[in-house]
N, C-alpha and C positions, 0 to 999 in steps of 0.2 A: 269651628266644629271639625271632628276629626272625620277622615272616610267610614268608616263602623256608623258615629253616630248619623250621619249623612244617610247611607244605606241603610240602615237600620229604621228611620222613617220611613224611606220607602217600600219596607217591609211592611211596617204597621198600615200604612195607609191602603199598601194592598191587600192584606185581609180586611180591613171594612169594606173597601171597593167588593172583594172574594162576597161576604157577610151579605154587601147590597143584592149580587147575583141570587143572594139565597134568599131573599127577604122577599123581592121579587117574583121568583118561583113559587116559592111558598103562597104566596098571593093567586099568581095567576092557575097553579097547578098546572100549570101546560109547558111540552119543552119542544120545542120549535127550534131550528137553525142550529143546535150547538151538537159539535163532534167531539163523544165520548172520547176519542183520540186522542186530541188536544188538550180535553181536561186530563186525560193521564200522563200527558206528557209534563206538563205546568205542576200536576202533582208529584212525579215523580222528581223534577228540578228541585221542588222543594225541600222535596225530602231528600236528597244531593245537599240542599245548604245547611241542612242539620250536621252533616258531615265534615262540609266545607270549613263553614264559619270558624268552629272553634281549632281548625289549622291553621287559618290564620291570627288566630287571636282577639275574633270579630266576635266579642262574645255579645252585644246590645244586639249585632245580626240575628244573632245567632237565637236569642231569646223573642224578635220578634218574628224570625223565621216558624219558631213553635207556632205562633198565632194564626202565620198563612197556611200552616200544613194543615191544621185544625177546622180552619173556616174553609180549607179548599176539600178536606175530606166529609165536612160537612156539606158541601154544594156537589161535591160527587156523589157521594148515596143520595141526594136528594133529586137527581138525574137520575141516576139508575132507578129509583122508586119511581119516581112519576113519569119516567120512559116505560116502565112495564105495567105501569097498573091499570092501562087499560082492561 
């Protein structure tokens, strides 16, 4: 396996992990312990390896990096909603 395709799982498996955060929330409607923060920091790394990847020629990265950006922009608005809708 080469480094791309290597990372490139670890990309996919972390948006389902990302996806599980949101499936969970969505569940319990309640957001407890987690720092807006840090979700923008992870978000905004991601969106860094949209940039990244296809410099180095990590294009497998690169397409499932789309996936985390998605599931993690996903579980961001899902925070910010159910943080305010009290």
């Amino acid at each position: 396996m080469t480094a791309d395709t290597i990372n490139g799982l670890f990309e996919a498996f972390a948006s389902l992990m990302i996806l599980n955060h949101a499936r969970v929330l969505y569940r319990d409607k309640l957001v407890r312990g987690i720092s807006i923060v840090s979700v923008m920091f992870f978000f905004a790394w991601g969106v860094w390896n949209l940039y990244y990847y296809p410099t180095l020629g990590q294009m497998f990265s690169f397409w499932c990096g789309i996936a985390v950006v998605i599931a993690n922009a996903t579980w961001t608005g899902m925070l910010l909603f159910y943080s305010y809708r009290k």
